[in-house]
BABA-828486 format. One record per residue (C-alpha): residue in three letters; chain; z, y negated, x negated. Coordinates in steps of 0.2 Angstrom, whole numbers. Layout:
<nodes>
node res = ALA&chain = A&w = Z&v = Y&u = X
...
</nodes>
This chain:
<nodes>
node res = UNK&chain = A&w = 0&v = 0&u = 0
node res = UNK&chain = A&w = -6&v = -16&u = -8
node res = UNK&chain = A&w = -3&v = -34&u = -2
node res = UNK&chain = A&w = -15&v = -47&u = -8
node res = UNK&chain = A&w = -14&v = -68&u = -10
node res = UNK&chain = A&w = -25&v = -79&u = -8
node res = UNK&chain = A&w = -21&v = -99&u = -9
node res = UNK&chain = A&w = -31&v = -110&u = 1
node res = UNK&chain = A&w = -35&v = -127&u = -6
node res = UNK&chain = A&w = -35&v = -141&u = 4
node res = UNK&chain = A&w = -36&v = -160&u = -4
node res = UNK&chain = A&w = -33&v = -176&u = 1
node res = UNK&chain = A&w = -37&v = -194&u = -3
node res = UNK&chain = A&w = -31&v = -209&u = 4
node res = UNK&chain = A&w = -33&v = -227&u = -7
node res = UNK&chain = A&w = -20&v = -240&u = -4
node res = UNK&chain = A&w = -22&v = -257&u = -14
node res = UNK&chain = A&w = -8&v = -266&u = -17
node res = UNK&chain = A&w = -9&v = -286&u = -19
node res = UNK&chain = A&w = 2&v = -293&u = -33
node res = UNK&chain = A&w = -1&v = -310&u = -28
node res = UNK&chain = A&w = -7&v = -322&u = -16
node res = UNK&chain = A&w = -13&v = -342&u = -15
node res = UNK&chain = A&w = -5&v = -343&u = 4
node res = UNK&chain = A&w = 6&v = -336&u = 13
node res = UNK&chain = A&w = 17&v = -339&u = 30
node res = UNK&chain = A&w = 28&v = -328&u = 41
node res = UNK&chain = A&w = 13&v = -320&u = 49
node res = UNK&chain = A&w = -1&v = -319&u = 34
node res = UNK&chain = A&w = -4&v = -318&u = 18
node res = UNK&chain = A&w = -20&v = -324&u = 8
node res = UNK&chain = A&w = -25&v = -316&u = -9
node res = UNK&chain = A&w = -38&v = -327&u = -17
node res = UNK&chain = A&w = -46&v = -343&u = -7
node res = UNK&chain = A&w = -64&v = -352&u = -10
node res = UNK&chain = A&w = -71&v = -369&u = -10
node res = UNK&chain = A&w = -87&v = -369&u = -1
node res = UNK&chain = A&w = -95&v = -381&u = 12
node res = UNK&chain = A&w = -100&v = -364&u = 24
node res = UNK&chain = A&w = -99&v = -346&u = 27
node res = UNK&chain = A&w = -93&v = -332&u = 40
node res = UNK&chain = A&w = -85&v = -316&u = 37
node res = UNK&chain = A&w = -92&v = -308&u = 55
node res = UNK&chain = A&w = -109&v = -309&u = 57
node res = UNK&chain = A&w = -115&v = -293&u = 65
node res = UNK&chain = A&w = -126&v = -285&u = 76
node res = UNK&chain = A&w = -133&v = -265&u = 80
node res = UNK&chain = A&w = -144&v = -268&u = 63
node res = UNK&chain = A&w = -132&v = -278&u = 51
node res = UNK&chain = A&w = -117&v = -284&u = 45
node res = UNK&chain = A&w = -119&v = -301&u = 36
node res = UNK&chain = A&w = -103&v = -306&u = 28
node res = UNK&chain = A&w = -110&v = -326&u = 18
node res = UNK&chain = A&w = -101&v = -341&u = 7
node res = UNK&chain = A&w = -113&v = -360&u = 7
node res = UNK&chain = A&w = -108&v = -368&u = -6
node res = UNK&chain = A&w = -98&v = -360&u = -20
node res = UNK&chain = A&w = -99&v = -365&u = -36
node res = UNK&chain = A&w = -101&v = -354&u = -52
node res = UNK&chain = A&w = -102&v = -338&u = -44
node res = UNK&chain = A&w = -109&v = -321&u = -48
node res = UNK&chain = A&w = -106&v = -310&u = -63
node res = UNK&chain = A&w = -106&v = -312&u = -84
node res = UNK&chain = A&w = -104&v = -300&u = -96
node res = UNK&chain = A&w = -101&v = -299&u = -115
node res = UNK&chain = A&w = -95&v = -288&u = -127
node res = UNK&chain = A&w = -78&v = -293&u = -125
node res = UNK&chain = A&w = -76&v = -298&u = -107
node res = UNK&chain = A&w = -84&v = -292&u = -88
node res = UNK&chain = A&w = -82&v = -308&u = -76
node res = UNK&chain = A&w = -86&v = -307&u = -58
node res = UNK&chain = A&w = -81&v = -325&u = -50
node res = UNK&chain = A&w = -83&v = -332&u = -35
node res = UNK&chain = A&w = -74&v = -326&u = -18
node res = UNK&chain = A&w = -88&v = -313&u = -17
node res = UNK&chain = A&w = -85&v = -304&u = -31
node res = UNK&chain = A&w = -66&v = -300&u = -29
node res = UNK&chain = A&w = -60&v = -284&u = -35
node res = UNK&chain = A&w = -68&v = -264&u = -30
node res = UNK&chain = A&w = -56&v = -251&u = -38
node res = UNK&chain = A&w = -60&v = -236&u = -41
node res = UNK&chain = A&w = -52&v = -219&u = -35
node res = UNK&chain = A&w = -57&v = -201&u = -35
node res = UNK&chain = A&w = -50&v = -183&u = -33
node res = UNK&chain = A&w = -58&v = -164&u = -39
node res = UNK&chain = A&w = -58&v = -152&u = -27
node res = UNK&chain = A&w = -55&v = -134&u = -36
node res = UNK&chain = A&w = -58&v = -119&u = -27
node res = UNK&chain = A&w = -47&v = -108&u = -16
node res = UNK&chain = A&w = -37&v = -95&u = -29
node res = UNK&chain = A&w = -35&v = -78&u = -28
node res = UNK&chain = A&w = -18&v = -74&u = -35
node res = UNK&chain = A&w = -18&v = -56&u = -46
node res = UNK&chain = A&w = -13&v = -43&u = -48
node res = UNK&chain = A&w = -11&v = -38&u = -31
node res = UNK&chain = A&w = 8&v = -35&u = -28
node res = UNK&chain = A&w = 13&v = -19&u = -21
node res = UNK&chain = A&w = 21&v = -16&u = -6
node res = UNK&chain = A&w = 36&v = -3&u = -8
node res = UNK&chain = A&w = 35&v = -6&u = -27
node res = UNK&chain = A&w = 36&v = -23&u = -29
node res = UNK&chain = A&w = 27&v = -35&u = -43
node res = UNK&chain = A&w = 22&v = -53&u = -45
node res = UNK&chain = A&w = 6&v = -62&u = -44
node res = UNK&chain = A&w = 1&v = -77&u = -51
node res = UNK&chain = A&w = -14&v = -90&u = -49
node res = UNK&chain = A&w = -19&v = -109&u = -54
node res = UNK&chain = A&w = -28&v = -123&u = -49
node res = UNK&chain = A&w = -32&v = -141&u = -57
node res = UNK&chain = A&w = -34&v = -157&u = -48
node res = UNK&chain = A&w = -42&v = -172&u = -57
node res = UNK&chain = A&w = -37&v = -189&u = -52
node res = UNK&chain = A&w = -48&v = -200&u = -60
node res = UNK&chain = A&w = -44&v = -222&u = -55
node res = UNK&chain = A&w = -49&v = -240&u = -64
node res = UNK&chain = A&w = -32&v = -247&u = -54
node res = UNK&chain = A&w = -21&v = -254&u = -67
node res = UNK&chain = A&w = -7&v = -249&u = -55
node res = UNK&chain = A&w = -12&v = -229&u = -55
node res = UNK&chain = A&w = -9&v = -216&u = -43
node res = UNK&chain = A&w = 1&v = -204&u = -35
node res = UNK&chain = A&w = -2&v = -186&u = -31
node res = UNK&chain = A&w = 9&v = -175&u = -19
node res = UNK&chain = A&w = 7&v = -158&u = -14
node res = UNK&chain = A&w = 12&v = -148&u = 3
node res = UNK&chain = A&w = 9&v = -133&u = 13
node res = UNK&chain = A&w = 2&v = -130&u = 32
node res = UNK&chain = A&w = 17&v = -119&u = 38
node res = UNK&chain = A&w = 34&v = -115&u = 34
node res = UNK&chain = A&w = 34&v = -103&u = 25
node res = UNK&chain = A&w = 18&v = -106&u = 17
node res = UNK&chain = A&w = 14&v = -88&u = 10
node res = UNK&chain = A&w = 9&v = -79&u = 28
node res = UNK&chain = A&w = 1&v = -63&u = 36
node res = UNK&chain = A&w = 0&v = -64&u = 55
node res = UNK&chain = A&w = 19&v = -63&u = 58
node res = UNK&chain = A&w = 25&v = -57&u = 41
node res = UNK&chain = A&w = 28&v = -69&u = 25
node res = UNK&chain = A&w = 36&v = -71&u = 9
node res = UNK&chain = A&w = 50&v = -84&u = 10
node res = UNK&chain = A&w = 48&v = -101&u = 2
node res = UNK&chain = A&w = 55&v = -102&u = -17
node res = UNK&chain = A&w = 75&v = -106&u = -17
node res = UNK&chain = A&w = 79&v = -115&u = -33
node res = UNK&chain = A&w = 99&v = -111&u = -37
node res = UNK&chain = A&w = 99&v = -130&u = -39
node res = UNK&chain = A&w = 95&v = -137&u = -24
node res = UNK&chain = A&w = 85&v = -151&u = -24
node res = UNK&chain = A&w = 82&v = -148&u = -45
node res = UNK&chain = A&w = 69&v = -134&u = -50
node res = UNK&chain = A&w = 74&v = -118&u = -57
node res = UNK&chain = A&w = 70&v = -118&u = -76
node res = UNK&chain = A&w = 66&v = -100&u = -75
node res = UNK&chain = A&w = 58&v = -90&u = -61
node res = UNK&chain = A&w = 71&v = -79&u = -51
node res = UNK&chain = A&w = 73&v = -70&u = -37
node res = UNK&chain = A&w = 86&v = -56&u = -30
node res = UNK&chain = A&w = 77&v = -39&u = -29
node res = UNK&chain = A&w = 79&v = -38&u = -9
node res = UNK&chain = A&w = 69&v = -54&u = -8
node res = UNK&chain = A&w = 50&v = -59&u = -8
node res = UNK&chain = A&w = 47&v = -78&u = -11
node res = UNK&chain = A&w = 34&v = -89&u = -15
node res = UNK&chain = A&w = 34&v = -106&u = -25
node res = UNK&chain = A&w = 25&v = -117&u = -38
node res = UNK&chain = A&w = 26&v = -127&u = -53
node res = UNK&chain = A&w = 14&v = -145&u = -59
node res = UNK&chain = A&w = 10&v = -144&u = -77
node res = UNK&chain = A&w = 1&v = -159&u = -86
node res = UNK&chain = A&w = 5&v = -178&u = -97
node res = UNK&chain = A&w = 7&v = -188&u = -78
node res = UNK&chain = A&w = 20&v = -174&u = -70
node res = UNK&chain = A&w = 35&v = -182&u = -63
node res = UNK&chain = A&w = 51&v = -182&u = -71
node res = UNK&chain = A&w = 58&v = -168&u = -59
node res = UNK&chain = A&w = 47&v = -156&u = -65
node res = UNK&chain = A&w = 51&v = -160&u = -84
node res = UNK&chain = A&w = 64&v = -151&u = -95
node res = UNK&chain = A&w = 74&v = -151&u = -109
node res = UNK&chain = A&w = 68&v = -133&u = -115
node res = UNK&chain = A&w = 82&v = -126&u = -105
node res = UNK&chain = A&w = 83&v = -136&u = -87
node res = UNK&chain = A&w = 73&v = -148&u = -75
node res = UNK&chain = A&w = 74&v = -164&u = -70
node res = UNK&chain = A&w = 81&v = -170&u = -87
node res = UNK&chain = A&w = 70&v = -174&u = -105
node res = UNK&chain = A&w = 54&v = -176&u = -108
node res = UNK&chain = A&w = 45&v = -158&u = -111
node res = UNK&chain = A&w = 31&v = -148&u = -101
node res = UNK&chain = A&w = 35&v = -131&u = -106
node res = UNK&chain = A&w = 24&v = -121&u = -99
node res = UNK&chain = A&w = 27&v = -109&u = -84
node res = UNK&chain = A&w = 45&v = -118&u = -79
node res = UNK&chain = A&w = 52&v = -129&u = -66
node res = UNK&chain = A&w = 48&v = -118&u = -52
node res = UNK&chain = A&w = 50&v = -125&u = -35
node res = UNK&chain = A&w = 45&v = -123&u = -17
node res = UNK&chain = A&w = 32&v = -128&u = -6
node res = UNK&chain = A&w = 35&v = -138&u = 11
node res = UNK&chain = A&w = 26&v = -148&u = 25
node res = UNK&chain = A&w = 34&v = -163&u = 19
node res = UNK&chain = A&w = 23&v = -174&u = 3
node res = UNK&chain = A&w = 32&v = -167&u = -14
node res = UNK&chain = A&w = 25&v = -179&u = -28
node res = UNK&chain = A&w = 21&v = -171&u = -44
node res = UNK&chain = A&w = 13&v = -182&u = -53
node res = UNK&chain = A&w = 12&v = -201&u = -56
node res = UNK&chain = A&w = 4&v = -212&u = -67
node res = UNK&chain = A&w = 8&v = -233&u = -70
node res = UNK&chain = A&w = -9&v = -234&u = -77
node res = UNK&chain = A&w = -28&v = -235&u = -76
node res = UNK&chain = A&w = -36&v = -218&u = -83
node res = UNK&chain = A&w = -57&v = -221&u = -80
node res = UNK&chain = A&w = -67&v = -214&u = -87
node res = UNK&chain = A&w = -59&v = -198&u = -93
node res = UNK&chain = A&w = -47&v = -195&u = -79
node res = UNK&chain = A&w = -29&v = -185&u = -79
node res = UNK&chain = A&w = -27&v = -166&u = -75
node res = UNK&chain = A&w = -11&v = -158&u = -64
node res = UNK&chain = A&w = -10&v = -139&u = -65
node res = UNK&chain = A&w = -3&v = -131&u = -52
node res = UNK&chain = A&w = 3&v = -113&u = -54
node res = UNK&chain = A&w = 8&v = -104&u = -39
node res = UNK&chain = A&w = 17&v = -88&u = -39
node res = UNK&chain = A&w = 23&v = -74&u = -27
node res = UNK&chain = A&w = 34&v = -59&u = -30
node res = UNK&chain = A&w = 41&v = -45&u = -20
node res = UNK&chain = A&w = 58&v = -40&u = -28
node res = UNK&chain = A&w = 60&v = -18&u = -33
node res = UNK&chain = A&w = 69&v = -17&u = -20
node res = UNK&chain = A&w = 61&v = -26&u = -4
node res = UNK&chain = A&w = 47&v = -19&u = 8
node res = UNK&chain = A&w = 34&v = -31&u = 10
node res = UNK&chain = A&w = 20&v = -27&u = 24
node res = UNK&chain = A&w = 3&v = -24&u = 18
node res = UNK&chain = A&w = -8&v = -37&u = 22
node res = UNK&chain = A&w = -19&v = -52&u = 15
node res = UNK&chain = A&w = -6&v = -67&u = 15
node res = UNK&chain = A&w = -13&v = -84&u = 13
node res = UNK&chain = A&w = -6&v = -100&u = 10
node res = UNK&chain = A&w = -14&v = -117&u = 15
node res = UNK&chain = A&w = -11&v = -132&u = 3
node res = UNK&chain = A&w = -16&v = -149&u = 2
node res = UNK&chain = A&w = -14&v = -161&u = -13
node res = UNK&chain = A&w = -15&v = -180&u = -8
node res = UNK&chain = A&w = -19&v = -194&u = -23
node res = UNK&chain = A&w = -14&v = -212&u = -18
node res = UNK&chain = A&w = -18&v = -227&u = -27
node res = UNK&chain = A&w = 0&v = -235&u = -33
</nodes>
């Protein structure tokens, strides 16, 4: 009797631009940037077009050298860039089985890639609670010893099947770093520790203060599933469905 895993990917992206500063503000508004200009509406439409026009500015449009990129004028205000990979689903292996017990293991690598100065965040969280399911069986979620903290080692009780994860690369948050022998304290990324669970709420795993375009910054997710020596899991395929979210800080 064998019972596979298989982890469906899901991603999310949602861009949220912060404004820093403003030329005019009230109780009711806020203005970022203002132009002076003797015309120009921001609504012109119709089923064909959208025409968004300034009359009158002066010294707009954009310069470049090989020290500077200028875009002035009140149409040239800031794009930011933001995107997210999409990996495939995983197939965790070996297969575990179902009177004898095992582990499976499997990975997958989101790249957030952004030109905001501010950075981004990424969170992860799973469809259902528990998130490992097979029609009405399932493997629990993970249960660090700490609480809240994440185990430093994998660990489960023998009677027990569960089913967790841990974000490895440089942006992880400081939860999931170690000091070689727990979480949420120094500055490592040992490999394969800081195990934790899945939920339906956002867990943030990863955040950056910082633009990273071109080259972009990789998380690693490692998921893994075990069925303890002395626990009887059902046969089936047990899937999990996650979604990772990047926001722009």
């Amino acid at each position: 009797m064998r019972t596979f895993i298989i982890v469906i990917i899901g991603f999310g992206l949602i861009i949220s631009y912060s404004v820093s500063a403003y030329v005019i503000s009230s109780e009711n508004y806020r203005i970022q940037s203002d132009s002076i200009n003797v015309g120009g509406l921001d609504d012109q439409e119709s089923a064909n077009y959208m025409l968004k026009d300034t009359i009158g500015e002066d010294s707009s449009g954009e310069s470049a050298s090989a020290s500077y990129n200028l875009k002035a004028g009140y149409r040239q205000m800031d794009e930011t860039f933001f995107s997210i990979s999409s990996p495939s689903d995983v197939t965790m292996s070996p297969s575990i089985g179902g009177v004898t017990g095992g582990t499976g293991n499997g990975q997958a690598i989101w790249t957030v890639t952004t030109d905001n100065p501010a950075g981004y965040v990424l969170s992860i969280k799973a469809s259902t609670d528990p998130a490992l399911k097979s029609g009405s069986y399932s493997f629990a979620d993970y249960t660090p010893s700490g609480g809240t903290t994440p185990d430093y080692n994998w660990s489960i009780i023998s009677a027990d099947s569960e089913f967790g994860f841990t974000p490895e690369g440089s942006d992880i948050v400081q939860k999931f770093k170690d000091n070689s022998s727990a979480c949420n304290t120094g500055s490592n990324d040992t490999s394969d520790k800081c195990w934790y669970d899945l939920s339906t709420s956002d867990e943030d795993i990863s955040n950056s203060s910082s633009a990273n375009h071109p080259s972009g910054t990789a998380t690693t997710v490692k998921f893994r599933a075990q069925s303890g020596s002395s626990h009887l899991q059902a046969e089936g395929s047990y899937t999990a469905t996650v979604t990772v979210t990047a926001i722009a800080n």
